[in-house]
N, CA, C and O atoms as a MOPAC input file, in Angstrom:
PM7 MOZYME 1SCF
protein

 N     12.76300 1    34.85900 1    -8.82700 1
 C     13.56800 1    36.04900 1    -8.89500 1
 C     14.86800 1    35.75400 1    -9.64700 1
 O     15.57300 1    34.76500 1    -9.44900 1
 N     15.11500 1    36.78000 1   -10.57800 1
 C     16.50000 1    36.21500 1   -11.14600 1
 C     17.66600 1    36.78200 1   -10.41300 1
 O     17.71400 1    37.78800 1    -9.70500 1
 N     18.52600 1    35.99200 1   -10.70500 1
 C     20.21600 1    36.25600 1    -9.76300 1
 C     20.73800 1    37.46400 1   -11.06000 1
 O     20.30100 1    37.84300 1   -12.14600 1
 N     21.88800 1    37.74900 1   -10.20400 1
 C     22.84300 1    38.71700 1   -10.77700 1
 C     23.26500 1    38.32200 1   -12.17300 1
 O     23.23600 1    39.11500 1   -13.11400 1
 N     23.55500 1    37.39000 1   -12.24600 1
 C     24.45300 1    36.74800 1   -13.23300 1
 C     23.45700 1    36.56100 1   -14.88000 1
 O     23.96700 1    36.47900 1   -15.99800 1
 N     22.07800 1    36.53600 1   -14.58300 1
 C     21.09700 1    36.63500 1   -15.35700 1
 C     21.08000 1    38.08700 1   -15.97200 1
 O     21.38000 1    38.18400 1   -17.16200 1
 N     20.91400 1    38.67000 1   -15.60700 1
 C     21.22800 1    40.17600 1   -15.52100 1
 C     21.98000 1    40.45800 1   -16.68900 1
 O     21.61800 1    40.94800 1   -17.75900 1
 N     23.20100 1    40.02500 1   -16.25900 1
 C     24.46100 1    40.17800 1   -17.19400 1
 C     24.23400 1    39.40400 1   -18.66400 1
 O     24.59300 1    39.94600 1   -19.71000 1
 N     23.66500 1    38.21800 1   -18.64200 1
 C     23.62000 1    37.90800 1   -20.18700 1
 C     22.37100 1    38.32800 1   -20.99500 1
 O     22.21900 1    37.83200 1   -22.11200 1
 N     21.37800 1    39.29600 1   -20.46200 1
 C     20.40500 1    40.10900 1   -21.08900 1
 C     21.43200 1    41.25900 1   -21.90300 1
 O     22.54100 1    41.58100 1   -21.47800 1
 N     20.87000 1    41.73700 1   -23.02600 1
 C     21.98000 1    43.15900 1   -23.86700 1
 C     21.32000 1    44.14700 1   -23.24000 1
 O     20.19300 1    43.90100 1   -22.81100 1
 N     21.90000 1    45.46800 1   -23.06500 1
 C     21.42700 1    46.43400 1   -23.03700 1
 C     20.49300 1    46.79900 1   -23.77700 1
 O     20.14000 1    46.15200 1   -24.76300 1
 N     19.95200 1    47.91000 1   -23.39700 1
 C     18.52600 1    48.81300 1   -24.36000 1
 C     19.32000 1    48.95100 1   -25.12400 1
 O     19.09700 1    48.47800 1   -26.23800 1
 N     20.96400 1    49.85500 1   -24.81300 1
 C     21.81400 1    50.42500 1   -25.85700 1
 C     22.13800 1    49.91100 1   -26.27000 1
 O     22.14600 1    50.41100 1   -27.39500 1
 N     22.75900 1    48.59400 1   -26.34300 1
 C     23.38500 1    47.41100 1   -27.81800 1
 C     22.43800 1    47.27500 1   -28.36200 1
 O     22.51300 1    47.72100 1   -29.50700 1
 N     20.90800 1    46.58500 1   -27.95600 1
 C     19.67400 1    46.42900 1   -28.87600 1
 C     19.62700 1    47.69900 1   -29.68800 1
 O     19.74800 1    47.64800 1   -30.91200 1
 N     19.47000 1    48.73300 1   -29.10500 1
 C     19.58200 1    49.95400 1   -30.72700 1
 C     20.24400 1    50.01300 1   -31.19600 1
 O     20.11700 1    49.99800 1   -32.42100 1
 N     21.69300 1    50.14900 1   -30.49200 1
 C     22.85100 1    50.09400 1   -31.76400 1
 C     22.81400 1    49.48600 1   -32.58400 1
 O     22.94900 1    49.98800 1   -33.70000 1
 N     22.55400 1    47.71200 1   -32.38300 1
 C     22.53500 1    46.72500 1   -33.33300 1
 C     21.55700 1    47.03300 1   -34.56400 1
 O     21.97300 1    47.01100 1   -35.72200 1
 N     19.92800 1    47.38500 1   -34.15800 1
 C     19.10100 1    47.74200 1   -35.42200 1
 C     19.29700 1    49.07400 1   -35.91100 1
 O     18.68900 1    49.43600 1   -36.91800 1
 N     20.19800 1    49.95900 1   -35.21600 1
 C     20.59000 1    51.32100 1   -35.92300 1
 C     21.80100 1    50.61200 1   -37.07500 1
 O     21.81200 1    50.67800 1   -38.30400 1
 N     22.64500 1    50.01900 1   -36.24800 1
 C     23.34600 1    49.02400 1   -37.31300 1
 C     23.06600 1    48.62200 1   -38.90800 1
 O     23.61600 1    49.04500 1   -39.92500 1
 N     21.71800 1    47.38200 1   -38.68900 1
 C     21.61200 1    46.83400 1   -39.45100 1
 C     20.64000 1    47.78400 1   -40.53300 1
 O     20.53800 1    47.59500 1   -41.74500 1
 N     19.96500 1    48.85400 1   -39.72200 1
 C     19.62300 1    49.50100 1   -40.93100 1
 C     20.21800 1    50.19000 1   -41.73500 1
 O     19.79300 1    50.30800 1   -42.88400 1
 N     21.64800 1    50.96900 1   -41.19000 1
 C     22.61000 1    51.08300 1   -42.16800 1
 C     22.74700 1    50.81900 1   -43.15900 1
 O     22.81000 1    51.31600 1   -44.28300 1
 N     22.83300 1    49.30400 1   -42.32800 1
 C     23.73200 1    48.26400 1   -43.45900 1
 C     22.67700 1    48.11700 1   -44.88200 1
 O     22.97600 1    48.14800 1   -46.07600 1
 N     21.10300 1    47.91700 1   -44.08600 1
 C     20.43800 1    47.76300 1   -45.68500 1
 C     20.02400 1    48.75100 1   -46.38300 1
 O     19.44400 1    48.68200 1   -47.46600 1
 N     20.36800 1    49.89400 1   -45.66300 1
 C     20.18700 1    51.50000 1   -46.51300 1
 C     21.73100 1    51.63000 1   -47.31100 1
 O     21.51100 1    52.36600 1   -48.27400 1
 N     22.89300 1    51.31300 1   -47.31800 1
 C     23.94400 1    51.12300 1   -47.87200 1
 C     23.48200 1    50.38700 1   -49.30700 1
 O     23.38900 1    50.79500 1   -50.46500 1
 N     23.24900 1    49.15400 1   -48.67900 1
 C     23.27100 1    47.93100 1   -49.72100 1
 C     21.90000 1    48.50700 1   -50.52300 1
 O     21.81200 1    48.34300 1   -51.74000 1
 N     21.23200 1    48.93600 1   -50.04500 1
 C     19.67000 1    49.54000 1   -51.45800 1
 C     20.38400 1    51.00400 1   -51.88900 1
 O     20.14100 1    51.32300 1   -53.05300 1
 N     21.04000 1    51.73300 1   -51.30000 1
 C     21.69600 1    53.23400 1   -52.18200 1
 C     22.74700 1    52.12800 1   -53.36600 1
 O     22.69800 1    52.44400 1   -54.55500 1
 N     23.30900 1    51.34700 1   -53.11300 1
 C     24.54300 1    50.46900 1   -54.36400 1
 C     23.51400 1    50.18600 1   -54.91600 1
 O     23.41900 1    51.03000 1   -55.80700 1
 N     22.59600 1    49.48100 1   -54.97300 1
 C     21.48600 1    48.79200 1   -56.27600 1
 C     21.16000 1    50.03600 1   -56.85900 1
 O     21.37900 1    50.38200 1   -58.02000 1
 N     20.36400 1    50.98000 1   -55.53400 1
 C     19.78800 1    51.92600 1   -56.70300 1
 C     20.77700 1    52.71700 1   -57.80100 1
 O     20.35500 1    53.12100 1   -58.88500 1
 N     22.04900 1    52.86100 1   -57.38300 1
 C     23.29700 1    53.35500 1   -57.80000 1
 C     23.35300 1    52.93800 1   -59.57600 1
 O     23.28000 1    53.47900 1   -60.67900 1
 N     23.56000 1    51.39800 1   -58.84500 1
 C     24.26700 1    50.60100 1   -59.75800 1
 C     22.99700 1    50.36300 1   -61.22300 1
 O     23.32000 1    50.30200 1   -62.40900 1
 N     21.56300 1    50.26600 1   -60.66900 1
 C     20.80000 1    50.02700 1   -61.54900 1
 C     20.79000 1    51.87200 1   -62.67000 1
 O     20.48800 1    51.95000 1   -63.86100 1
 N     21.08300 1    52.69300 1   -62.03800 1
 C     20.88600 1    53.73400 1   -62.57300 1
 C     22.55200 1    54.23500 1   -63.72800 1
 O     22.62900 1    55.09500 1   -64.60500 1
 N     23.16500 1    53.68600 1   -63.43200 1
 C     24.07200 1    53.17400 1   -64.32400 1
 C     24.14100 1    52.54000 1   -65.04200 1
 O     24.50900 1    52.92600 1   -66.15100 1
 N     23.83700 1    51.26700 1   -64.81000 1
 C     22.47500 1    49.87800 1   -65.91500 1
 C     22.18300 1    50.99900 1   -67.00500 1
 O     22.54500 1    51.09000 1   -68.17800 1
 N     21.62500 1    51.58400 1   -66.43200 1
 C     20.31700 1    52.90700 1   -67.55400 1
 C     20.85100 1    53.58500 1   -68.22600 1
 O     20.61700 1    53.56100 1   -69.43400 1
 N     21.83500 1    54.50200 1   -67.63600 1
 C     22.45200 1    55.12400 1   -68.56200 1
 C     23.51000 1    54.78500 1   -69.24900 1
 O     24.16400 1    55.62500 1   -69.86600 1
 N     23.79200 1    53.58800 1   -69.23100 1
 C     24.99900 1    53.03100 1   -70.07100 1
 C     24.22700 1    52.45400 1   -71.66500 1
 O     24.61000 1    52.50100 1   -72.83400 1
 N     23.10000 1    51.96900 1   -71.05700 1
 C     22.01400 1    51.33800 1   -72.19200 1
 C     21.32600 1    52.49600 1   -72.67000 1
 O     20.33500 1    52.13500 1   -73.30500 1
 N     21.43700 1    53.67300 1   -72.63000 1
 C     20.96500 1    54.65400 1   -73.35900 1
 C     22.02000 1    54.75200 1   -74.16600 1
 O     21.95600 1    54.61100 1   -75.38700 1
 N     23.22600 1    55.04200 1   -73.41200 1
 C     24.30700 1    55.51100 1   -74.37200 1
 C     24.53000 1    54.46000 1   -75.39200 1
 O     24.41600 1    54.69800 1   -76.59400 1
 N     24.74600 1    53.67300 1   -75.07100 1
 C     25.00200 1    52.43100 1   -75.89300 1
 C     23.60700 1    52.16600 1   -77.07200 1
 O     23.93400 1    51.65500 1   -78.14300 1
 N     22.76000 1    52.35800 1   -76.95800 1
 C     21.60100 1    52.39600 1   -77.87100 1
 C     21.33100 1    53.27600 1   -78.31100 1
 O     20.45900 1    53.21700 1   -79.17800 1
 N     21.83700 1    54.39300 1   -78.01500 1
 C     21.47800 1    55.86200 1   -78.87500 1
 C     20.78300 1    55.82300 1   -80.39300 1
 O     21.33300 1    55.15300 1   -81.26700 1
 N     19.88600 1    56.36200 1   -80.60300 1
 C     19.28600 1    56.43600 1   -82.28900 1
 C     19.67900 1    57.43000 1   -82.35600 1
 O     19.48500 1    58.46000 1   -81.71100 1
 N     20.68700 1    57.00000 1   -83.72600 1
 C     21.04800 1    58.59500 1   -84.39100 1
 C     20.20800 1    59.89100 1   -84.88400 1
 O     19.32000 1    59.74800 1   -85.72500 1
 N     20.44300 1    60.86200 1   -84.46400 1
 C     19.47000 1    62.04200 1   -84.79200 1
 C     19.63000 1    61.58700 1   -86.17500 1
 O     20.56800 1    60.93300 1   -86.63200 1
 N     18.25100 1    62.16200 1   -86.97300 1
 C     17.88600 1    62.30300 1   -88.43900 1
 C     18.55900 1    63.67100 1   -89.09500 1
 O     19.33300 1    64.31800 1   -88.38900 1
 N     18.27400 1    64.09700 1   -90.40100 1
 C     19.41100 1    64.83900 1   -90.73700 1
 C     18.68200 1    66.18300 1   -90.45000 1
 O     19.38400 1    67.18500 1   -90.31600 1
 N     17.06100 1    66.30700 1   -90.32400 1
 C     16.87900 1    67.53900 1   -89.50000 1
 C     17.22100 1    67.38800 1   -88.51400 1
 O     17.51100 1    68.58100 1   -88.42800 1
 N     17.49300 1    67.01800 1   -87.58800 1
 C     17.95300 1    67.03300 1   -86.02900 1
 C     18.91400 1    67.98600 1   -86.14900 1
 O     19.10800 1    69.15800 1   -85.82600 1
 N     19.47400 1    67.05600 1   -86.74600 1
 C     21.14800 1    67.43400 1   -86.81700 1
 C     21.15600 1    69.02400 1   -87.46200 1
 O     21.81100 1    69.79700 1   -86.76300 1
 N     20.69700 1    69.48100 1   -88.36400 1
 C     20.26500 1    70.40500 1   -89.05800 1
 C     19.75100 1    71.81000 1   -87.93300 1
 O     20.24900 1    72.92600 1   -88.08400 1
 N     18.77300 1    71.54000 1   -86.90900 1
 C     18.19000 1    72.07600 1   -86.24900 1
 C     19.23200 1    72.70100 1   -85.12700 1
 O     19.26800 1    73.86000 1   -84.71200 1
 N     20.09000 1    71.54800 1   -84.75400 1
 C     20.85500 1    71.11400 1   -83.92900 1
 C     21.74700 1    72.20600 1   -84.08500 1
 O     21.95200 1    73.08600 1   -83.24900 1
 N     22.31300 1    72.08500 1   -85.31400 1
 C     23.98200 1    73.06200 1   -85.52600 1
 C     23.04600 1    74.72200 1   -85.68900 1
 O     23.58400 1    75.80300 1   -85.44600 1
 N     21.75800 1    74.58400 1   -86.09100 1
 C     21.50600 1    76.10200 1   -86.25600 1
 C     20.93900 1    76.82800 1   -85.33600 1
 O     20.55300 1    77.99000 1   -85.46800 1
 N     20.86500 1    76.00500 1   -84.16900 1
 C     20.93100 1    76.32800 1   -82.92000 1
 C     22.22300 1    76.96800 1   -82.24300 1
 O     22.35100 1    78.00800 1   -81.59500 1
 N     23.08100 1    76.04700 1   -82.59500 1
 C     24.48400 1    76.39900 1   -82.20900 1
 C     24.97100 1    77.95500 1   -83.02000 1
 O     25.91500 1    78.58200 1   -82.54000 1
 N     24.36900 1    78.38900 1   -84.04200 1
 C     24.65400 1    79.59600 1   -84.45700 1
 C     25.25800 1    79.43500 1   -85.79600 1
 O     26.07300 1    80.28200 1   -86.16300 1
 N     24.82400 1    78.03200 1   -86.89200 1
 C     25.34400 1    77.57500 1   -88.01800 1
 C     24.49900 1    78.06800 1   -88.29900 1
 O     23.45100 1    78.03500 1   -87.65500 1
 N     24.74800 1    78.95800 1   -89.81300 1
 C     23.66800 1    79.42200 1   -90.96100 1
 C     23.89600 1    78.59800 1   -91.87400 1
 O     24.99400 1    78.08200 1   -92.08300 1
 N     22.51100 1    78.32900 1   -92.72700 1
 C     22.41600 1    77.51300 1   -94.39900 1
 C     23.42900 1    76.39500 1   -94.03700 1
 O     24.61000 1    76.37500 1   -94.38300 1
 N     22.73500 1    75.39600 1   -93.23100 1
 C     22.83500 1    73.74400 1   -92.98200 1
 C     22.36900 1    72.87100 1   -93.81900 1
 O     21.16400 1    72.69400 1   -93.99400 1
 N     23.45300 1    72.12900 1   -94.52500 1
 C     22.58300 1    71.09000 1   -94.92600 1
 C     23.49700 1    69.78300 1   -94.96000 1
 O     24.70100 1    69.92700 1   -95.17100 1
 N     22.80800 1    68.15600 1   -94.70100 1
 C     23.61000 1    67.03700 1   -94.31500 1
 C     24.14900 1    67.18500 1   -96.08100 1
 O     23.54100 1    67.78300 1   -96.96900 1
 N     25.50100 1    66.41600 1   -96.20500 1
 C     25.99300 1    65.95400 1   -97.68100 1
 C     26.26200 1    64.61100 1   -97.87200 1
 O     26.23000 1    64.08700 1   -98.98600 1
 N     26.62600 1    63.79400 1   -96.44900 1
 C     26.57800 1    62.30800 1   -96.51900 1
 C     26.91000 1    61.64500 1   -95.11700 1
 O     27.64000 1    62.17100 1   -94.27700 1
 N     26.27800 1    60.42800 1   -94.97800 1
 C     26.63300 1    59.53000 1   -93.51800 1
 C     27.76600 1    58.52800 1   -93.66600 1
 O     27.58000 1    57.45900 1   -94.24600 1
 N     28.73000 1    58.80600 1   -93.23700 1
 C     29.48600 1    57.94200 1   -92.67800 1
 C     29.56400 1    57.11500 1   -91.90200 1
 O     28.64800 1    57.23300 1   -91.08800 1
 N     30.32000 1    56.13300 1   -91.65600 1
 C     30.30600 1    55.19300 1   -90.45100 1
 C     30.32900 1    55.99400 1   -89.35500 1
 O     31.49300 1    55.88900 1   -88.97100 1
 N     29.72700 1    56.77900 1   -88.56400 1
 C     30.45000 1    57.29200 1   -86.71700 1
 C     30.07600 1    58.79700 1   -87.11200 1
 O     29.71700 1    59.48700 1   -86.15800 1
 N     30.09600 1    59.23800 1   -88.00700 1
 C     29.81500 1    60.51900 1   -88.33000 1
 C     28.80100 1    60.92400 1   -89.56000 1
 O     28.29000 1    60.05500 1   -90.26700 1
 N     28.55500 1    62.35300 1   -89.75000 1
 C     27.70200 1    63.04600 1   -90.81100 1
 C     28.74700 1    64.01300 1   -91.04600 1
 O     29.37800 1    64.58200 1   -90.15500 1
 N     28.90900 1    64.18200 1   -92.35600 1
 C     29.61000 1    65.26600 1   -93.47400 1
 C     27.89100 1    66.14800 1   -93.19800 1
 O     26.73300 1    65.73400 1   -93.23500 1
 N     28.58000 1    67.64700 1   -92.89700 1
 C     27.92600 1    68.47000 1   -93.16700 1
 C     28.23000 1    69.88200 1   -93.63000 1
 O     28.95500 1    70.66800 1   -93.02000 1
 N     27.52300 1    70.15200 1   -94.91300 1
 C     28.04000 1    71.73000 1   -95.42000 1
 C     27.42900 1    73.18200 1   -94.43800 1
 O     26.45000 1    73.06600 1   -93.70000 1
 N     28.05300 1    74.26000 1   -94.56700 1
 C     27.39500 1    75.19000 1   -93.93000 1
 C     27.81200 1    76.65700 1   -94.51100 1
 O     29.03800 1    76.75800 1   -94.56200 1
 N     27.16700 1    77.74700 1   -94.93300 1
 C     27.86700 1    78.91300 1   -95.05800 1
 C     28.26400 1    79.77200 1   -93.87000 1
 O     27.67400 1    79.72200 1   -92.79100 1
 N     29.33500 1    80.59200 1   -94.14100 1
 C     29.42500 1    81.41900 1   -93.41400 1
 C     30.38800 1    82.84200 1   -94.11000 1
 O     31.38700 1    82.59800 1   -94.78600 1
 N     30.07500 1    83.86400 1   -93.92500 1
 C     30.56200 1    85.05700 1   -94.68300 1
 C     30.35000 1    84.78100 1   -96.17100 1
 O     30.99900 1    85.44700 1   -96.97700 1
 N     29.58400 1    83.95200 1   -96.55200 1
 C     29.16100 1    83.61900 1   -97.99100 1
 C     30.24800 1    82.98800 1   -98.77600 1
 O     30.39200 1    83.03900 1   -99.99800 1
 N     31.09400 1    82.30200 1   -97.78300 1
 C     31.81900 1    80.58600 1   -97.98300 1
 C     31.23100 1    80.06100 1   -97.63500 1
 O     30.33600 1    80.34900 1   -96.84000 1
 N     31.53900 1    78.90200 1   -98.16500 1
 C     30.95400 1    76.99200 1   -97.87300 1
 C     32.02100 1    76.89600 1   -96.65300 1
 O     32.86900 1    77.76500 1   -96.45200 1
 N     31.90800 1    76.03100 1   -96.07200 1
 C     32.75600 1    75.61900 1   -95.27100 1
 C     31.84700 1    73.97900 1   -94.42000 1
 O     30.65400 1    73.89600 1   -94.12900 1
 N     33.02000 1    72.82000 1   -94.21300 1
 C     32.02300 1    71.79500 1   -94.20500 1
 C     32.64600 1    71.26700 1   -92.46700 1
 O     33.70800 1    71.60900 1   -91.94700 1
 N     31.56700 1    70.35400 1   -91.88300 1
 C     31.85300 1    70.52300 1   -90.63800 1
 C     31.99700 1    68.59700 1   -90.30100 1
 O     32.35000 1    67.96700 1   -91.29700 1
 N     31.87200 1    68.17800 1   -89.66300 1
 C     31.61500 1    66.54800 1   -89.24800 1
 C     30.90700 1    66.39200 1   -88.07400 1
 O     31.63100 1    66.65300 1   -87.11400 1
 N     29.81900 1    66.08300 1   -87.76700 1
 C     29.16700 1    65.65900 1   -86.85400 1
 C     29.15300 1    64.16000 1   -86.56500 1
 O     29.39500 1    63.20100 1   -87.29800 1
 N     28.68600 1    64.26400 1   -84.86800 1
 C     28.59900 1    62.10100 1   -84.35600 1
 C     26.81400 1    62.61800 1   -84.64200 1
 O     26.14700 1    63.60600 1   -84.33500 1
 N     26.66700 1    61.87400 1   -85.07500 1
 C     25.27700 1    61.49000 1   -84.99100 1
 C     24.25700 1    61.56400 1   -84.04200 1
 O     23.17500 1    62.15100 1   -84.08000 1
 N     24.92800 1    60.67800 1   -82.94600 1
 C     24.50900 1    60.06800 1   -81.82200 1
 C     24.00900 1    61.94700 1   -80.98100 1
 O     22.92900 1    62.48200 1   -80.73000 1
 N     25.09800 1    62.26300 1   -80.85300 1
 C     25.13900 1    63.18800 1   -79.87200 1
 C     24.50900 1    64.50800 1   -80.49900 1
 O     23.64000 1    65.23700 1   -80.02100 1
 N     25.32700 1    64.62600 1   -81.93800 1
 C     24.54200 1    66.48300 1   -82.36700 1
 C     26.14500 1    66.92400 1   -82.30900 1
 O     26.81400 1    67.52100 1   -83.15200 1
 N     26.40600 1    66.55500 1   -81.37600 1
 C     27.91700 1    67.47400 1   -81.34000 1
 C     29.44100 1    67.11900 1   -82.69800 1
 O     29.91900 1    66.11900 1   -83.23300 1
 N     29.69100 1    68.59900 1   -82.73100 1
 C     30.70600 1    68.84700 1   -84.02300 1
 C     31.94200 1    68.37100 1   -83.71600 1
 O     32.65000 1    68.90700 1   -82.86400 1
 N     32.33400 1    67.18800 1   -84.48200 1
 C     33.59500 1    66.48200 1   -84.15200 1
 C     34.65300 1    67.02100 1   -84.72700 1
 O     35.79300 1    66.68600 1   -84.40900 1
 N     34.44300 1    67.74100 1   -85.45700 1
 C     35.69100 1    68.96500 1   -86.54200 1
 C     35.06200 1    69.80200 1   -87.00300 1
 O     33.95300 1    69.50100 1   -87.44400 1
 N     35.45900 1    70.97600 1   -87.06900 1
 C     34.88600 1    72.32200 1   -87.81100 1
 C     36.27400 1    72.54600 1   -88.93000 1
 O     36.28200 1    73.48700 1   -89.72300 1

């Protein structure tokens, strides 16, 4: 038969759950940061590797946006020179490559 004192250095039911309610926390914490962190990994290496749209892209791209009579005129380092009419002026615009989006109108 065990004495009193035995008793006492057994844990409760309730510390035993707390403790594995605990520790699963802890490794549902620590796997949400990986998955976090790896999904950042990803999209940093997209951004960072981006292939520049081609000059239809880009083309498709602005006449989407509501540009009439697109056409590329030259690539720059970081950007595309591009002409465009509008009210039956020329008018020329600068695009990033990467993105599609108009860095000056």
């Amino acid at each position: 038969m065990l004495s009193g004192g035995a008793f006492a250095q057994m844990p409760s039911t309730d510390s035993i759950t707390r403790s594995k309610s605990h520790a699963r926390d802890q490794s549902t914490m620590i796997e949400s940061r990986t998955i976090g962190n790896a999904a950042r990994t990803d999209t940093m290496a997209r951004i960072t590797s981006a292939v520049p749209m081609d000059d239809n892209q880009i083309v498709q791209n602005l006449e989407q946006q509501g540009y009439h009579d697109v056409w590329v005129i030259d690539h720059s380092e970081g950007h595309v020179d591009v002409d465009y009419s509008k009210d039956g002026h020329g008018h020329k615009l600068i695009v990033d490559p990467a993105t599609g989006r108009v860095m000056k109108d």
